[in-house]
mmCIF file as gemmi writes it, N, C-alpha and C atoms, coordinates in Angstrom:
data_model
loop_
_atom_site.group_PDB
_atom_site.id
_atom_site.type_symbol
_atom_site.label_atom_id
_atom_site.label_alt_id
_atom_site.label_comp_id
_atom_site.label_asym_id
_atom_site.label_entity_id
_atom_site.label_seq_id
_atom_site.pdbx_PDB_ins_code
_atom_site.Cartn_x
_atom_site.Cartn_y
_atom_site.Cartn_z
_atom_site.occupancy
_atom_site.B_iso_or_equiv
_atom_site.pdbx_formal_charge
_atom_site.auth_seq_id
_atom_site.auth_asym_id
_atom_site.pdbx_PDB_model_num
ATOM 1 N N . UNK Axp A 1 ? -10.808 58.989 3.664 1 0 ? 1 A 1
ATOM 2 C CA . UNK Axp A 1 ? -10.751 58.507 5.018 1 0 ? 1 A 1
ATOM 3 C C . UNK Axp A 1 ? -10.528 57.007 4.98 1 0 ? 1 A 1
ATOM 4 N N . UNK Axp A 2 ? -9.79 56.649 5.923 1 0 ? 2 A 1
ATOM 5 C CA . UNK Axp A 2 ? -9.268 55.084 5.804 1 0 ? 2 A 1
ATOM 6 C C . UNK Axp A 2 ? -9.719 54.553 7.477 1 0 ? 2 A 1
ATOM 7 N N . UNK Axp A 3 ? -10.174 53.415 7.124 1 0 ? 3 A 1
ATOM 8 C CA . UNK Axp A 3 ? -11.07 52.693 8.638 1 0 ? 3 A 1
ATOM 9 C C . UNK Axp A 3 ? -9.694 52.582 9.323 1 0 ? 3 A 1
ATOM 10 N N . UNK Axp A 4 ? -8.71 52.688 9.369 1 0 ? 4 A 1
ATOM 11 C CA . UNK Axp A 4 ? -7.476 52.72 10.848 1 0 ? 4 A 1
ATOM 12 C C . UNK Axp A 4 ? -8.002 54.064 11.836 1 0 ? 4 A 1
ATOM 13 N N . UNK Axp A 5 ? -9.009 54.772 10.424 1 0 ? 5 A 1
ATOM 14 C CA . UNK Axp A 5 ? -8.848 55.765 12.23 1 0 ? 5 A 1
ATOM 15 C C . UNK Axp A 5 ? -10.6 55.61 12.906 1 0 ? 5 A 1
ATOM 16 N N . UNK Axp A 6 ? -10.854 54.236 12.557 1 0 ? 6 A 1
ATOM 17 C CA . UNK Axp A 6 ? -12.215 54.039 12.823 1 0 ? 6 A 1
ATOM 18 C C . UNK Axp A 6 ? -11.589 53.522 14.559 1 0 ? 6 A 1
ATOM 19 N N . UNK Axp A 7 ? -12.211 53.916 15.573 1 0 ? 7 A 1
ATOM 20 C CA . UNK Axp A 7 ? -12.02 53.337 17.039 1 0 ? 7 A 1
ATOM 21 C C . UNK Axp A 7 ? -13.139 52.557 17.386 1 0 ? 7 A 1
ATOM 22 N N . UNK Axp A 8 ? -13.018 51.452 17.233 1 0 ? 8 A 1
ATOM 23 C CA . UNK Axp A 8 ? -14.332 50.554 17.198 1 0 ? 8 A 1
ATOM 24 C C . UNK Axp A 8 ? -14.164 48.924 18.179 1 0 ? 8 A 1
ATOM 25 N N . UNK Axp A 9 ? -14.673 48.376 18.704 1 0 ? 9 A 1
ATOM 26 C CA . UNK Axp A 9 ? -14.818 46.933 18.968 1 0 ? 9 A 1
ATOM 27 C C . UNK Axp A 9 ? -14.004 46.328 17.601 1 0 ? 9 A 1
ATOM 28 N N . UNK Axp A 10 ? -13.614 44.762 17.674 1 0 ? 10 A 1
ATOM 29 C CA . UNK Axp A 10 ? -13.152 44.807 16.478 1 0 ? 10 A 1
ATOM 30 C C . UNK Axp A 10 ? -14.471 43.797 15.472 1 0 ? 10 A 1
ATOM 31 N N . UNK Axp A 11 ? -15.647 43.167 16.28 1 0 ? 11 A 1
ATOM 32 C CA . UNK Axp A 11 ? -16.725 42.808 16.334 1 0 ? 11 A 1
ATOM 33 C C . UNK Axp A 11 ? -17.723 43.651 15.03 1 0 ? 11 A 1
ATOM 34 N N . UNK Axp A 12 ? -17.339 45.44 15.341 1 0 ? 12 A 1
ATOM 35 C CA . UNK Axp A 12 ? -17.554 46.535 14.636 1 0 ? 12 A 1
ATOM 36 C C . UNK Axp A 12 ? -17.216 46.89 13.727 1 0 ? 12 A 1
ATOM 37 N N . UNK Axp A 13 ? -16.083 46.595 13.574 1 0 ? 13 A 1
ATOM 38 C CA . UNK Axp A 13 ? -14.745 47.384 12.635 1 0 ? 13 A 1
ATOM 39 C C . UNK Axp A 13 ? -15.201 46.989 11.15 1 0 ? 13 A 1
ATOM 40 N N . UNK Axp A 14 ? -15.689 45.596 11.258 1 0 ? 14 A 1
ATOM 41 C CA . UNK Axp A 14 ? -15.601 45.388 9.459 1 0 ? 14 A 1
ATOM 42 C C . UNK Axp A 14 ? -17.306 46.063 9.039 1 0 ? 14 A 1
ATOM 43 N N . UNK Axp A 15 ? -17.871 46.016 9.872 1 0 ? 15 A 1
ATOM 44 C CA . UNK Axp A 15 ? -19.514 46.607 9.149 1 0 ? 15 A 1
ATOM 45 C C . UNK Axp A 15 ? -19.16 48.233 9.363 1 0 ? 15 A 1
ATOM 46 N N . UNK Axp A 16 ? -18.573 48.945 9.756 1 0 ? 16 A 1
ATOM 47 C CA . UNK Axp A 16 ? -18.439 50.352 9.447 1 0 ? 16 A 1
ATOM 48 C C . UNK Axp A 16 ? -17.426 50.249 8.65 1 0 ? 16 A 1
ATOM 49 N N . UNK Axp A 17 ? -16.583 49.391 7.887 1 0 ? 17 A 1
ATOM 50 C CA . UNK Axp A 17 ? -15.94 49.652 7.064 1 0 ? 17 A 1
ATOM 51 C C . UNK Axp A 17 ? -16.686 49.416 5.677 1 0 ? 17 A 1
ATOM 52 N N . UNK Axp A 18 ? -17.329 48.51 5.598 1 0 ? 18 A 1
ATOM 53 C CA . UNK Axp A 18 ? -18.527 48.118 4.574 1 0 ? 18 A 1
ATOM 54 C C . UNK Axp A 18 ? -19.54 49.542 4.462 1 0 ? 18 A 1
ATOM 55 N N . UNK Axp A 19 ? -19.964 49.822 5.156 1 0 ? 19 A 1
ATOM 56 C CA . UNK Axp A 19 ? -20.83 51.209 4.86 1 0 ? 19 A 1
ATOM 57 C C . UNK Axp A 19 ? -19.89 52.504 4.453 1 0 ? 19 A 1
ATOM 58 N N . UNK Axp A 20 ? -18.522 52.404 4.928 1 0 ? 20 A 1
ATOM 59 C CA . UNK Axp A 20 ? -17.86 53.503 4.54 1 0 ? 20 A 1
ATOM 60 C C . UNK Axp A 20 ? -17.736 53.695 3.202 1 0 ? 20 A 1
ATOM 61 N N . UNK Axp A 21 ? -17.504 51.999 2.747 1 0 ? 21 A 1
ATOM 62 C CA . UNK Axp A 21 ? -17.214 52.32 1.339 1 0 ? 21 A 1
ATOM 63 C C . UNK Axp A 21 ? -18.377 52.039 0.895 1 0 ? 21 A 1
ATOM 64 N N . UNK Axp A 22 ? -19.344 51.918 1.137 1 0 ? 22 A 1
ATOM 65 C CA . UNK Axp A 22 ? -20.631 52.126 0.448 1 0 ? 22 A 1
ATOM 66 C C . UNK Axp A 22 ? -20.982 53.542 0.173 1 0 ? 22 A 1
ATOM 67 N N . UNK Axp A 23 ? -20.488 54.389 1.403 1 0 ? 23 A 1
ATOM 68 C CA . UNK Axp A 23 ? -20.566 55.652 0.982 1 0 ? 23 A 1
ATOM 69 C C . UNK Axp A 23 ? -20.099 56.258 -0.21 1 0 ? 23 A 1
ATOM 70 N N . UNK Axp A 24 ? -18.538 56.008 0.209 1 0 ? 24 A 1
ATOM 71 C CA . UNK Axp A 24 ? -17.681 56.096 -0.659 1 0 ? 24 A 1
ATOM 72 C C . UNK Axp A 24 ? -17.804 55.76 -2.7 1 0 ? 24 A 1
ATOM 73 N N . UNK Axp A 25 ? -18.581 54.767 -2.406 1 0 ? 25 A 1
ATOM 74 C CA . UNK Axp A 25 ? -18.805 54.441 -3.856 1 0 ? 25 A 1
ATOM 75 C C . UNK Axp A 25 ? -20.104 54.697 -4.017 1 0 ? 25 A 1
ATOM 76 N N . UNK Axp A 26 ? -21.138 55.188 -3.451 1 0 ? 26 A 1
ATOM 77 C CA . UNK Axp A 26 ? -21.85 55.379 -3.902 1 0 ? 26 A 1
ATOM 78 C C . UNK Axp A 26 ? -22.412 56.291 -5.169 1 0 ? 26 A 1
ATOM 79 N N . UNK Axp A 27 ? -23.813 55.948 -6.413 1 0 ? 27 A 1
ATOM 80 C CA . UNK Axp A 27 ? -23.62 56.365 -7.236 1 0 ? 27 A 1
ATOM 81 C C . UNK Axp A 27 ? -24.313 57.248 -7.869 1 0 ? 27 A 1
ATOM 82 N N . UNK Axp A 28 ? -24.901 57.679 -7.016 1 0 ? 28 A 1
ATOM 83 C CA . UNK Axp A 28 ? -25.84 58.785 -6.755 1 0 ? 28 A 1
ATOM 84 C C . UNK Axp A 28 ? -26.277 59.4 -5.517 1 0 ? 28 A 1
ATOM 85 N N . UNK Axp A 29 ? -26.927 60.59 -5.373 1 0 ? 29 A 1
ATOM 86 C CA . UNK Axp A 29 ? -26.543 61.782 -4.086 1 0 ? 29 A 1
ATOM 87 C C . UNK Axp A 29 ? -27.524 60.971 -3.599 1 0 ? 29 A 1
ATOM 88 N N . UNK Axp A 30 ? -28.849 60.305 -3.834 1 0 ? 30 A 1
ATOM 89 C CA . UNK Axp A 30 ? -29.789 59.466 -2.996 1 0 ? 30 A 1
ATOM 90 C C . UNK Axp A 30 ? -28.842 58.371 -2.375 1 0 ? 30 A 1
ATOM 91 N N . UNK Axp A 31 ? -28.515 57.876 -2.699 1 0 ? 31 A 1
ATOM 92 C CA . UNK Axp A 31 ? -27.912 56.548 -2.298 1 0 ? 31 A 1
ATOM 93 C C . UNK Axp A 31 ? -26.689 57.179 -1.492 1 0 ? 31 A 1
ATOM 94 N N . UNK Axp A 32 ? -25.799 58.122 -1.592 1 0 ? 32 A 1
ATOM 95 C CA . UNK Axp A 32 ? -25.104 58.584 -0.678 1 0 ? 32 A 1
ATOM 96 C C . UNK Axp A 32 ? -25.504 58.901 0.666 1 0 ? 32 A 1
ATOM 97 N N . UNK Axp A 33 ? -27.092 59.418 0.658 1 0 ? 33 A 1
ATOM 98 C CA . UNK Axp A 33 ? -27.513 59.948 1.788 1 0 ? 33 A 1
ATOM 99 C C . UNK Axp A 33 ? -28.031 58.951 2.604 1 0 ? 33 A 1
ATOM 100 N N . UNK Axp A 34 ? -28.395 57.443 1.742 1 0 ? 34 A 1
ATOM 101 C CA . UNK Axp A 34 ? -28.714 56.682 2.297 1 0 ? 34 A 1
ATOM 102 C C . UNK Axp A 34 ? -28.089 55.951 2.844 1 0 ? 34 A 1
ATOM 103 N N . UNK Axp A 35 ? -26.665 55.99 2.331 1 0 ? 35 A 1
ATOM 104 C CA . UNK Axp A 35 ? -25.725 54.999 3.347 1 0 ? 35 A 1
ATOM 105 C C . UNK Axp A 35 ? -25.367 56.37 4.308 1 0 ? 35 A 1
ATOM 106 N N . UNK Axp A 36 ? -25.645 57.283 4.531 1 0 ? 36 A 1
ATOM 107 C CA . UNK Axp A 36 ? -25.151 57.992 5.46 1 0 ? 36 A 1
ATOM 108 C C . UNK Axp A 36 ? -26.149 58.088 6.547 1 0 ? 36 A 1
ATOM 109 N N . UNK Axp A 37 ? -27.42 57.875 6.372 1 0 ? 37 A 1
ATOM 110 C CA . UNK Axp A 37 ? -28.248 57.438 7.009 1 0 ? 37 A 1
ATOM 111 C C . UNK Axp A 37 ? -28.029 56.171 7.928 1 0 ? 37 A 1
ATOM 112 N N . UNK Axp A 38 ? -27.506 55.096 7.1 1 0 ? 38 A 1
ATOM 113 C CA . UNK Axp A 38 ? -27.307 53.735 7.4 1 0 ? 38 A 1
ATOM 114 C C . UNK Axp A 38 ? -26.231 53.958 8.613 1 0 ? 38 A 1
ATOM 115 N N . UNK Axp A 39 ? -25.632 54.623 8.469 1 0 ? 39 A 1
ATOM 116 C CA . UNK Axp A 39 ? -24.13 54.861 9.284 1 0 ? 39 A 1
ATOM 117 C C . UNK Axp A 39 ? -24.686 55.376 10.745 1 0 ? 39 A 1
ATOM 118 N N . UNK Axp A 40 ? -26.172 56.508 10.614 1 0 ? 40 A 1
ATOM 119 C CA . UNK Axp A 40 ? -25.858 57.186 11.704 1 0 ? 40 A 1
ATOM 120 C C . UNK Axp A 40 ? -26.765 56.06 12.734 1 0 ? 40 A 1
ATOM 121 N N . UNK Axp A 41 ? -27.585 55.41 11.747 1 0 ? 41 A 1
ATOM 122 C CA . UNK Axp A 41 ? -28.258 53.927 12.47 1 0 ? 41 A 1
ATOM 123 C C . UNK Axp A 41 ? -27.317 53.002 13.267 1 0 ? 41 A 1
ATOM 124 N N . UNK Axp A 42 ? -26.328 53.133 12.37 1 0 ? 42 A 1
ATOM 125 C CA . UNK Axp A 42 ? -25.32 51.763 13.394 1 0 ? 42 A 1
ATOM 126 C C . UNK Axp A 42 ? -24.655 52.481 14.365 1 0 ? 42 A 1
ATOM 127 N N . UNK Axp A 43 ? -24.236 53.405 14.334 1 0 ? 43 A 1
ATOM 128 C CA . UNK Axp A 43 ? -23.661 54.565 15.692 1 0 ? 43 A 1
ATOM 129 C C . UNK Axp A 43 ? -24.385 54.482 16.389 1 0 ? 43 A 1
ATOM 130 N N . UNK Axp A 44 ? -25.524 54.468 16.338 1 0 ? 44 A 1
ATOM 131 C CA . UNK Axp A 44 ? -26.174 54.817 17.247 1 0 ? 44 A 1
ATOM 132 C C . UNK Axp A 44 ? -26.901 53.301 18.147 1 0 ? 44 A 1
ATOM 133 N N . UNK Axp A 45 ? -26.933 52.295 17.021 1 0 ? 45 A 1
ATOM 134 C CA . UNK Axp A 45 ? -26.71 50.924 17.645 1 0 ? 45 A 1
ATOM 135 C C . UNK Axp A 45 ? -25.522 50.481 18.562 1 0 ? 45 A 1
ATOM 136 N N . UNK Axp A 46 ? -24.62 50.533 18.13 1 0 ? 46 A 1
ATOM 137 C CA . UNK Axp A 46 ? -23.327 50.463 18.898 1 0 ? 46 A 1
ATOM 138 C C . UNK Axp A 46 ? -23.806 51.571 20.229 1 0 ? 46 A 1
ATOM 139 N N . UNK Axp A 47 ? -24.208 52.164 19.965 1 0 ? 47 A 1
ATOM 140 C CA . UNK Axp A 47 ? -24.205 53.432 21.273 1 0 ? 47 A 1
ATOM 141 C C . UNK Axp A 47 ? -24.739 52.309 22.389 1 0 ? 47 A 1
ATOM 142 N N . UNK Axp A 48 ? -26.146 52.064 21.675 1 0 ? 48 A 1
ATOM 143 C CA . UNK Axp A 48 ? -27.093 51.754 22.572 1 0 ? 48 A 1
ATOM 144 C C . UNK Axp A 48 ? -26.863 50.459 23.3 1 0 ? 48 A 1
ATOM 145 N N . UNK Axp A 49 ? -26.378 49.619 22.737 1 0 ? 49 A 1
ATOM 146 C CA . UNK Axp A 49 ? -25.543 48.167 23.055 1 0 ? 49 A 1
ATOM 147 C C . UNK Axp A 49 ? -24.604 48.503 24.437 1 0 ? 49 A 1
ATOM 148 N N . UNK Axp A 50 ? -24.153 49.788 24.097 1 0 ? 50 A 1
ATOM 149 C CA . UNK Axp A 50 ? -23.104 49.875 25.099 1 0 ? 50 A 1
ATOM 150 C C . UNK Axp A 50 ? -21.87 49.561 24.503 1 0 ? 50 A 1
ATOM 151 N N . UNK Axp A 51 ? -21.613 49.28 23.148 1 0 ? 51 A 1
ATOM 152 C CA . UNK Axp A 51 ? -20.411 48.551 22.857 1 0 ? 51 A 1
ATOM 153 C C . UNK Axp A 51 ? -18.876 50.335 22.77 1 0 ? 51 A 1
ATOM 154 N N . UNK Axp A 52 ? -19.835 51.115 22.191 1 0 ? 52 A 1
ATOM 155 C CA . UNK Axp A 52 ? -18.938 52.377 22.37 1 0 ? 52 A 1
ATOM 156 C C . UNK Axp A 52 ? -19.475 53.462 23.034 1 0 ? 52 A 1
ATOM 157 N N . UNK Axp A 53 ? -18.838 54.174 23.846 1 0 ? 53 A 1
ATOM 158 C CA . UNK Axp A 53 ? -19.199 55.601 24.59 1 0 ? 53 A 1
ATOM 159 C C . UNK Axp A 53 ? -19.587 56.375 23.948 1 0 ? 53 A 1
ATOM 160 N N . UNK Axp A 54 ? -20.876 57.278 24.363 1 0 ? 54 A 1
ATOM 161 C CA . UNK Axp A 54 ? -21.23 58.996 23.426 1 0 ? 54 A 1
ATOM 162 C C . UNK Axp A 54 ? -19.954 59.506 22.503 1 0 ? 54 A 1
ATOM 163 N N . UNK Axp A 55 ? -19.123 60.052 23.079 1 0 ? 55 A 1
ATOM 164 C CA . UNK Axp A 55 ? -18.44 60.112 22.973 1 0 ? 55 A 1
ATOM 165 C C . UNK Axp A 55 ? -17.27 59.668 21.644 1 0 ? 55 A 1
ATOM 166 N N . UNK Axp A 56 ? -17.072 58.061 21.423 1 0 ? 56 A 1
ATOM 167 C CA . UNK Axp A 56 ? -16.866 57.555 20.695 1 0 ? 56 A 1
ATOM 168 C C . UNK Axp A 56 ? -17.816 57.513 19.329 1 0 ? 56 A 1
ATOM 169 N N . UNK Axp A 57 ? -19.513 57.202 20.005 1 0 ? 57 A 1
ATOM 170 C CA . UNK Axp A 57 ? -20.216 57.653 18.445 1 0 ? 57 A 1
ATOM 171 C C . UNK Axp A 57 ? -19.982 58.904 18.388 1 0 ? 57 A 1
ATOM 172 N N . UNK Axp A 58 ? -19.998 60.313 18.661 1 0 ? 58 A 1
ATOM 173 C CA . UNK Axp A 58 ? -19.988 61.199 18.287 1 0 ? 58 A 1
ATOM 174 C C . UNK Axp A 58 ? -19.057 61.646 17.125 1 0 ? 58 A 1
ATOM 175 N N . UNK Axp A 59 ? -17.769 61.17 17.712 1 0 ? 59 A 1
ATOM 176 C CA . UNK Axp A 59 ? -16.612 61.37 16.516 1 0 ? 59 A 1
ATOM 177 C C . UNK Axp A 59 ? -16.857 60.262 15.387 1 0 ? 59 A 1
ATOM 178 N N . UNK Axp A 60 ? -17.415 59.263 15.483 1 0 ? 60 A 1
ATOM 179 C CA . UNK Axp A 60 ? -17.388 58.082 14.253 1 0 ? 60 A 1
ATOM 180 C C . UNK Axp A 60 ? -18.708 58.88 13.484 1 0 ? 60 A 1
ATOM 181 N N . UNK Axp A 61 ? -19.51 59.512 14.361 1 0 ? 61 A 1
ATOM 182 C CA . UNK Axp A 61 ? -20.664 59.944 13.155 1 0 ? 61 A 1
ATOM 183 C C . UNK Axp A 61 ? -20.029 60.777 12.365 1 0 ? 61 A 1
ATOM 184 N N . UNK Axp A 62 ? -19.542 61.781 13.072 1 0 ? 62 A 1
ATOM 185 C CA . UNK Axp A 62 ? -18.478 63.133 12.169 1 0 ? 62 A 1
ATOM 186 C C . UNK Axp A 62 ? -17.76 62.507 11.024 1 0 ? 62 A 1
ATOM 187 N N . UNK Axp A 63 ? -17.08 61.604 11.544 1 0 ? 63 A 1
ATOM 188 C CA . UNK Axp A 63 ? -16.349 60.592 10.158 1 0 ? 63 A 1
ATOM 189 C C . UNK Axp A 63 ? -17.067 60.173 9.584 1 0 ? 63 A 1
ATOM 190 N N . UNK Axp A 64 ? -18.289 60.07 9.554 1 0 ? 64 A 1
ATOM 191 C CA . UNK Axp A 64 ? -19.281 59.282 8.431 1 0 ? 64 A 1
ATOM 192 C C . UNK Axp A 64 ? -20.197 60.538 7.838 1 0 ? 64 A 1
ATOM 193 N N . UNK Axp A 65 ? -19.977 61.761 8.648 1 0 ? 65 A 1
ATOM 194 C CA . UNK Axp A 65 ? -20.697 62.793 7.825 1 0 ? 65 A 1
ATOM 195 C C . UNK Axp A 65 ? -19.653 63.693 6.938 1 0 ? 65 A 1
ATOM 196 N N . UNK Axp A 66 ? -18.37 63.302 7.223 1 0 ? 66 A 1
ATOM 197 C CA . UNK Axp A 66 ? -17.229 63.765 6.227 1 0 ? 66 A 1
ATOM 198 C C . UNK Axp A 66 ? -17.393 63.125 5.148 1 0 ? 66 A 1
ATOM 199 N N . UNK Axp A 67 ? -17.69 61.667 5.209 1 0 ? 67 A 1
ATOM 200 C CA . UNK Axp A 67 ? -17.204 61.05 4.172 1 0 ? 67 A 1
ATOM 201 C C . UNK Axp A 67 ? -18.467 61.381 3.093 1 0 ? 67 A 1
ATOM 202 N N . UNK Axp A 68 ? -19.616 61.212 4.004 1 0 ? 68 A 1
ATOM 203 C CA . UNK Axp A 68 ? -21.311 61.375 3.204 1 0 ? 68 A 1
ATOM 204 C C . UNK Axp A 68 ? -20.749 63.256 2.543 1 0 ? 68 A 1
ATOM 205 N N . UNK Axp A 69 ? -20.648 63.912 2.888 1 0 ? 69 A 1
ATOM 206 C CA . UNK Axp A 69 ? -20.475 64.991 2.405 1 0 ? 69 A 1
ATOM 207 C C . UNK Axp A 69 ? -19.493 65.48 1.189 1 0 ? 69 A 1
ATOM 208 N N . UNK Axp A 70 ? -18.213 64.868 1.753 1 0 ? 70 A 1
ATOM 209 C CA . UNK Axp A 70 ? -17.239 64.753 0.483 1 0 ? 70 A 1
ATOM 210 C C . UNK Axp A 70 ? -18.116 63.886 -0.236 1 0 ? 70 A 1
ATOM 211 N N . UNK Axp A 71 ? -19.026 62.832 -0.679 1 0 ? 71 A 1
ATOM 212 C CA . UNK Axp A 71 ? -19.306 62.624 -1.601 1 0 ? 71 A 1
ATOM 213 C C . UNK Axp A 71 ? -20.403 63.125 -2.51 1 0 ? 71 A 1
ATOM 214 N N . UNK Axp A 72 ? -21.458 63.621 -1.669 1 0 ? 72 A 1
ATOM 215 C CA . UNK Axp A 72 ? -22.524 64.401 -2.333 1 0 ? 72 A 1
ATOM 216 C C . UNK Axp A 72 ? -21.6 65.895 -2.916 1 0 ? 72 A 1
ATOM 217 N N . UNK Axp A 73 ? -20.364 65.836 -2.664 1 0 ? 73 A 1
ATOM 218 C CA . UNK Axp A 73 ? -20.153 67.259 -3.048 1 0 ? 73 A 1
ATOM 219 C C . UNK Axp A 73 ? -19.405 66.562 -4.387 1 0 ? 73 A 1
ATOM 220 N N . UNK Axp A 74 ? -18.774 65.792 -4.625 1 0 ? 74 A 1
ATOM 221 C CA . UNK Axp A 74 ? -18.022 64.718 -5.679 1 0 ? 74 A 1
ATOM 222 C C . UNK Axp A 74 ? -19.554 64.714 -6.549 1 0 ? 74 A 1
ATOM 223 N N . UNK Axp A 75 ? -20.584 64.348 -6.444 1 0 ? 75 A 1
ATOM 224 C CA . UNK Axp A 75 ? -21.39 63.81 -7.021 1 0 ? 75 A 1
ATOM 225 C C . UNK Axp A 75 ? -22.309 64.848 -8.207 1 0 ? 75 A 1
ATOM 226 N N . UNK Axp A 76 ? -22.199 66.17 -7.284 1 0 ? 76 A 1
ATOM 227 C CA . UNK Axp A 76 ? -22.73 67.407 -7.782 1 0 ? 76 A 1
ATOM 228 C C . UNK Axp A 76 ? -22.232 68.313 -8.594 1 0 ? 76 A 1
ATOM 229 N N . UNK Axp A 77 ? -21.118 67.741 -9.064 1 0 ? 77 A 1
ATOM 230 C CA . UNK Axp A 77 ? -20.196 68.397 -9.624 1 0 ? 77 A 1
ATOM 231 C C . UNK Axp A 77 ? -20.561 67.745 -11.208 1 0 ? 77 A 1
């Protein structure tokens, strides 16, 4: 997954791109879950700010539980 299809403030854009690839590189299934954790914290910050609609977090969490998932499944292997 590549942050162009992140729909964000652009205020936003670079700290969900920083956790993405934190996901992304992360180097163990703990630490995967923890930046996926981290992710559903800032969605849900942004929610609350008002800066993006339900709506908008809803699909950015999905993208951050794709990415958390493709990697615990990378990791288990």
């Amino acid at each position: 997954m590549t942050s162009d299809s992140f729909d964000l403030p652009v205020a936003a854009l670079r700290p969900a791109e920083k956790i993405l690839r934190e996901i992304e590189t992360a180097g163990s299934m703990i630490l995967a879950v923890k930046y996926g954790a981290k992710a559903h914290g800032f969605v849900i910050g942004l929610t609350c700010v008002g800066a993006i609609t339900e709506e908008q977090g809803e699909v950015l969490i999905l993208q951050f539980d794709r990415a958390t998932e493709r990697k615990l499944r990378e990791l288990s292997i």
